[in-house]
C-alpha positions in Angstrom: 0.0 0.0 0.0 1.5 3.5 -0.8 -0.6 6.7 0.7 -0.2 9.9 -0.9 -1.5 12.5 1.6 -0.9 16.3 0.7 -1.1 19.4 3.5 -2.1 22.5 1.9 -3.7 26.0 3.3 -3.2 29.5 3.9 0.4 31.2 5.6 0.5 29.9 9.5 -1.5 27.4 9.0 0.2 24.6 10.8 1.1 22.9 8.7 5.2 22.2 9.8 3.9 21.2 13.0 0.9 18.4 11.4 3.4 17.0 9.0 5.7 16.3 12.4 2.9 15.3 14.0 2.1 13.0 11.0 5.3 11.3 10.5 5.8 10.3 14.1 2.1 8.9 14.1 2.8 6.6 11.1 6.9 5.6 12.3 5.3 4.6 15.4 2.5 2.6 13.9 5.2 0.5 11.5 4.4 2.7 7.8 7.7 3.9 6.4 7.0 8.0 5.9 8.3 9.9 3.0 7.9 13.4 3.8 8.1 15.7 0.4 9.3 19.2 1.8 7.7 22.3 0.0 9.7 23.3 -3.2 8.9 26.8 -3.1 10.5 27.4 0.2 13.3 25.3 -0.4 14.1 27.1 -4.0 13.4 30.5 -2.2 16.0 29.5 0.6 18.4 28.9 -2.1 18.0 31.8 -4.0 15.4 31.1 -6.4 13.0 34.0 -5.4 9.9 36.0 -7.1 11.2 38.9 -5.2 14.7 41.0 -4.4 17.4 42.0 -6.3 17.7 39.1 -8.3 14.1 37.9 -8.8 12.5 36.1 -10.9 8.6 36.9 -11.6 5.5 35.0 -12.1 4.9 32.1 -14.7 8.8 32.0 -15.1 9.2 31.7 -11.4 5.7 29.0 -11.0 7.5 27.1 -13.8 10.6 26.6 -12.2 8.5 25.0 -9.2 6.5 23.2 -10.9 9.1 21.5 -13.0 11.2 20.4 -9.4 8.0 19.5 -7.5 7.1 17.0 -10.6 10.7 16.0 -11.0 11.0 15.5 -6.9 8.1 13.7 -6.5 8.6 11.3 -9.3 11.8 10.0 -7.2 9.6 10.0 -3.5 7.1 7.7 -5.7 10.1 5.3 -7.5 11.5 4.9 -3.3 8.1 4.2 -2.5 7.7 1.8 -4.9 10.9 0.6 -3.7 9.7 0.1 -0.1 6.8 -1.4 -0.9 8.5 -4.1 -3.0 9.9 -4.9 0.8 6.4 -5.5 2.0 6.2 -2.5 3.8 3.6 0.2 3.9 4.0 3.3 2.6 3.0 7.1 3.7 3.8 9.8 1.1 3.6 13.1 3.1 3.3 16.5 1.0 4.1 19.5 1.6 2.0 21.0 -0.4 0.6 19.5 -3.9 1.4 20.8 -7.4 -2.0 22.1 -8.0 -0.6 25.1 -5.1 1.0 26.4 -7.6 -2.5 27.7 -9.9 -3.1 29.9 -6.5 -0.2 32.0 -7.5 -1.2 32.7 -11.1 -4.0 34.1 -13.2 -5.9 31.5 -15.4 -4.3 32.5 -18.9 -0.6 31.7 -17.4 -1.6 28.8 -15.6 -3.4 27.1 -19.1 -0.7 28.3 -21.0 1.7 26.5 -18.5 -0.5 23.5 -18.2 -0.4 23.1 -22.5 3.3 23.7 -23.1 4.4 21.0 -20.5 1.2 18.8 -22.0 -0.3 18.4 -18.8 -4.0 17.8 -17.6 -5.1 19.2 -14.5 -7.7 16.6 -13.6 -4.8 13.7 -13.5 -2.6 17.0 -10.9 -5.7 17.0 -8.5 -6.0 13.2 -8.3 -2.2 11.9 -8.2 -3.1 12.6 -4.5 -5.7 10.1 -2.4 -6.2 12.8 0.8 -5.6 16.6 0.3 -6.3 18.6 3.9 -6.7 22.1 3.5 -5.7 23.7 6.9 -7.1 27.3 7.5 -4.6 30.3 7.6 -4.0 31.5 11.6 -4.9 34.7 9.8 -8.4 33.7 10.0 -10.1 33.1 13.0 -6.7 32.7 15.0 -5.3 36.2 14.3 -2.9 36.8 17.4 -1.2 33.7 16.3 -0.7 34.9 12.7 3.4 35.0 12.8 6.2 35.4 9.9 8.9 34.6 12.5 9.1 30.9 11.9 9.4 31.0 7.8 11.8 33.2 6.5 10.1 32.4 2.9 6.9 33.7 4.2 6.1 37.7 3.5 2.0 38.3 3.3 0.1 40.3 5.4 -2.8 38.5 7.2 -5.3 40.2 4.4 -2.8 38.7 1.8 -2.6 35.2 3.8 -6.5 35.3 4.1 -7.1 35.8 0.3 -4.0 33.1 -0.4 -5.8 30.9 1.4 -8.9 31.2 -0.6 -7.5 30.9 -3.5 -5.2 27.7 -2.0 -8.5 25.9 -0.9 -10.5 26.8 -4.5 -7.6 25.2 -6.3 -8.2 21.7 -4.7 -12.0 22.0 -4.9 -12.0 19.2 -7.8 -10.3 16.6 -5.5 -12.8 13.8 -4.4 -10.9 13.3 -1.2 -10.4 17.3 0.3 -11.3 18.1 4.3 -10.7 21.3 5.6 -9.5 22.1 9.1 -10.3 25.0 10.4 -9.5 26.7 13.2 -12.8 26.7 15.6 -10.7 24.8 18.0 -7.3 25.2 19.7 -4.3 24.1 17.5 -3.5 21.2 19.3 -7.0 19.8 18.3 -6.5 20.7 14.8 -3.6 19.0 14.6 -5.2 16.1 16.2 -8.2 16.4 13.4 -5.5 16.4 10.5 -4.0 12.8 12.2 -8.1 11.8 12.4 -8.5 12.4 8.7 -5.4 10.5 7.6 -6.1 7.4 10.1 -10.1 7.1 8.0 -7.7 7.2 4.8 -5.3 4.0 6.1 -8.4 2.6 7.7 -7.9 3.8 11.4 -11.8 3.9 12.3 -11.6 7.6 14.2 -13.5 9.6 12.0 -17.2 9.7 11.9 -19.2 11.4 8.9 -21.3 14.6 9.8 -22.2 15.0 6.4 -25.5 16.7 5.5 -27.8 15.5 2.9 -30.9 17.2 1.8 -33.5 16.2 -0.9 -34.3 19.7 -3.5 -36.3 20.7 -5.9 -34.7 20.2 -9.4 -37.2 22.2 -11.0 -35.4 25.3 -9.9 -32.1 25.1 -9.8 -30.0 27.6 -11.4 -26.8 26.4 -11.9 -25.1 29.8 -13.7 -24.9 30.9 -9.9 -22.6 28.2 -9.6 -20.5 28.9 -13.1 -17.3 30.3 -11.2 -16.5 28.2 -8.5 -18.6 24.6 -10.0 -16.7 21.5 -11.1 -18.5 19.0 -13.0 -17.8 15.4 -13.1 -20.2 11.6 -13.8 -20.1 9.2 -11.8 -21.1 5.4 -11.6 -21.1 3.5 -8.5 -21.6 0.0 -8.3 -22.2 -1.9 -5.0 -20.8 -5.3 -4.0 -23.2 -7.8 -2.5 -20.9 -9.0 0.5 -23.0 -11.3 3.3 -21.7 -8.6 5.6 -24.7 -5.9 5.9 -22.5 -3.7 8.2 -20.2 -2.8 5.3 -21.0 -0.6 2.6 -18.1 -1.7 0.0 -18.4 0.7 -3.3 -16.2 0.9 -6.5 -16.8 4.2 -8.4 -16.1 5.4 -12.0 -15.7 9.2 -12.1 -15.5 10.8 -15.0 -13.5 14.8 -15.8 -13.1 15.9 -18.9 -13.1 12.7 -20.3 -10.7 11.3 -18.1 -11.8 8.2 -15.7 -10.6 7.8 -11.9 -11.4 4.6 -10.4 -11.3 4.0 -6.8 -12.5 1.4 -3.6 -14.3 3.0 -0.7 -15.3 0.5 2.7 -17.7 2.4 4.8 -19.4 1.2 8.2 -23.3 1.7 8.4 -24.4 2.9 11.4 -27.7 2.4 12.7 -28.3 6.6 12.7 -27.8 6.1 9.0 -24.1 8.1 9.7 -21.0 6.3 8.3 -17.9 5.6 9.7 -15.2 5.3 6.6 -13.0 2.2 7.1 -11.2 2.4 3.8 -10.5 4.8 0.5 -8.3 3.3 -2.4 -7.9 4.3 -5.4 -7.8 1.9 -8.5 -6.2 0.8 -11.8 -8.6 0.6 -14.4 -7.7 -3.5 -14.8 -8.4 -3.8 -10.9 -11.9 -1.6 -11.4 -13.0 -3.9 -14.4 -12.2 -7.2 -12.3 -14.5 -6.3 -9.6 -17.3 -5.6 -12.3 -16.3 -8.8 -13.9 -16.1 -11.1 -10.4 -18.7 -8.8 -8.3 -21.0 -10.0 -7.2 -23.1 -6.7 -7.6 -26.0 -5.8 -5.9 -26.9 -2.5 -7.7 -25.9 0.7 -9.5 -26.6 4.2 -9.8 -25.4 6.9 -11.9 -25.3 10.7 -11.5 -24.1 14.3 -12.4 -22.1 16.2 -10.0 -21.4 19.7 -9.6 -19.1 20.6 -6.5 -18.7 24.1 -5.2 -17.0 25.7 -2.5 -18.8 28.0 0.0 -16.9 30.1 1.9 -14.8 27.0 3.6 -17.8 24.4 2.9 -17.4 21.8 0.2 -20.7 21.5 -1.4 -22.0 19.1 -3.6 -25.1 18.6 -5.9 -25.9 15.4 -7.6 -28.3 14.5 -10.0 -29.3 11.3 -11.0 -30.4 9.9 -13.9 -34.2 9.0 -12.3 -34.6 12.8 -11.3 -34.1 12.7 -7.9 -31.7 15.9 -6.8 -29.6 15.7 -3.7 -27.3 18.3 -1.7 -24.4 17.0 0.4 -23.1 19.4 2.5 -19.8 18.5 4.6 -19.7 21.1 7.6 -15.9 22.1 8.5 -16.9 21.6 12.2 -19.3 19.7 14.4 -21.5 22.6 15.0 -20.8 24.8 12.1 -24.1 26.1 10.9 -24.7 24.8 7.0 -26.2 27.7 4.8 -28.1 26.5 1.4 -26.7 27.8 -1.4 -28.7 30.8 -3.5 -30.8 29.3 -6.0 -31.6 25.9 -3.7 -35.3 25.1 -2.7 -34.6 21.7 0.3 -37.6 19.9 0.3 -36.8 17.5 3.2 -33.6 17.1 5.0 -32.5 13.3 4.8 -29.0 13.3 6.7 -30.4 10.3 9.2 -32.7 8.6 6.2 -31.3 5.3 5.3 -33.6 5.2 2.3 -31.3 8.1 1.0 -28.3 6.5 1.8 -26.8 5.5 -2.0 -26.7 1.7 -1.6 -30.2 1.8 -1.0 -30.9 4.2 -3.8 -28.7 1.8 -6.0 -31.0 -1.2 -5.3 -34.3 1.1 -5.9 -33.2 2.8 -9.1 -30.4 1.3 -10.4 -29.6 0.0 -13.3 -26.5 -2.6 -13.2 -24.9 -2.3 -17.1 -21.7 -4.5 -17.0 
């Protein structure tokens, strides 16, 4: 098994701290850890800088990064694969992912980037299987907002607080992105960044809060979603395991044509909340086998647009029998979910098993091998 677990967010965020944190966890529970330091502070350090007497600006400068972060990581994943071969278990720990790097530029430069080093960046936002955003100090933690301990770092805390929008909007296409915020003392949100990457290994500490509400489809306006929206299909078919207690799901997503395959295990509960016990992703041979072996119990298939409010991943899915549904994934335990303009709820179905999407598989499904 080899991990790939990115730590994004704002200035100050923690992050140093959570990757420490991190490594020690996984040492101590017998993974070998590769930790992948950032490249921009490391280029900076060495005198590779967008600023100064000697500095090198913009697309030229994001170019030079993302070059050594591609070429770097390439040799973290060939030791990995190394390891491995050993029968160990492998953590990748990132420093930031190479999608950071769109946060710095405008659009046009980033495309143009993107098309002269032939790169798709649907395959940059999945290389990873967890990306955790962790909220800027700068907001909601201000008199812990520091420079001190980065001598790379230079932005006001109204210049961290925008970076870290624009850091969080970048990742918004991953299927696998929590964000940590800072509603709770920092040694907590460290503690919820180790939570998030137990679920991903199969450590069962995390329990989903997610919300899920049925709307009316008749009404939805999706040009108020048109600048922040990603759109992707997906097909999920369900294996018919003796075990009722497990929820085990293989899913084809579909971006711009590309395909992303993956595994998820998930615990039922009898609240109808799910505790994740495991998230893989997979070849496409491995996804074809389990459609070819199965057994399957059912199928659905649906349109998804994902959209970020404020620091709230929201997601809209409509499937092919009508039915509309709006998943909400609250940043905190309390945090109070706001519907998004243009959304009429009809009933709110978090606890409803009958909305839960095995069930919808068996009800409406269609299995197509």
């Amino acid at each position: 098994m080899i991990r790939k677990i990115v730590l994004t967010g704002g200035p100050c965020a923690g992050k140093s701290t959570a990757l420490s944190k991190l490594e020690s966890e996984f040492l101590e529970r017998g993974f070998a850890v590769l930790v992948v330091p950032e490249s921009a502070t490391e280029l900076i350090q060495g005198g590779v800088r967008p600023f100064g007497n000697q500095a090198i600006y913009g697309v030229d400068f994001q170019k030079i990064i993302l070059d050594y972060q591609l070429n770097k990581e390439k040799s973290y994943n060939q030791a990995a694969k190394f390891l491995e071969a050993t029968g160990r278990d492998v953590i990748i720990l990132h420093d930031r992912g190479v999608m950071d790097n769109k946060a710095y530029l405008d659009l046009t430069d980033w495309n143009h980037m993107l098309h002269e080093k032939s790169l798709f960046e649907t395959d940059l936002v999945e290389r990873y299987d967890l990306v955790i955003h962790m909220v800027t100090a700068a907001l909601g933690k201000e008199a812990a907002y520091t420079l001190a301990n980065n001598g790379a770092r230079t932005e006001t805390k109204e210049e961290a607080i925008e970076l870290d929008g624009r850091t969080l909007s970048v990742w918004s296409l991953h299927s696998n992105l929590k964000v940590i915020d800072n509603s709770c003392e920092f040694e907590e949100k460290v503690e919820n960044v180790l939570n998030e990457c137990l679920a991903l290994i199969g450590e069962r500490t995390s329990i989903r809060e997610q919300r899920k509400f049925v709307v009316d489809p008749n009404v939805i306006n999706l040009d108020l979603w048109k600048d922040c929206r990603s759109k992707s299909v997906i097909e999920q078919f369900y294996l018919d395991y003796p075990n009722n207690s497990y929820e085990y799901r293989i899913r084809d997503r579909e971006i711009d044509g590309n395909h992303y395959y993956s595994m998820t295990v998930q615990e039922k509960l009898e609240d109808g909340r799910s505790i994740l016990v495991q998230k893989r992703k997979l070849s496409q041979k491995e996804y074809l086998h389990f459609l070819k072996n199965g057994p399957i119990s059912g199928s659905i298939k649906k349109t998804r647009y994902t959209c970020l409010q404020g620091k709230e991943q929201i997601r809209l899915d409509l499937f092919e029998s009508g039915l509309t549904l709006l998943e909400v994934e609250p940043i905190s335990k309390n945090h109070k979910i706001e519907i998004p303009n243009g959304i009429i709820v009809l009933e709110d179905v978090s606890r409803n098993k009958n909305y839960q999407n095995k069930r919808l598989a068996k009800t409406m499904g269609k299995i197509a091998i």
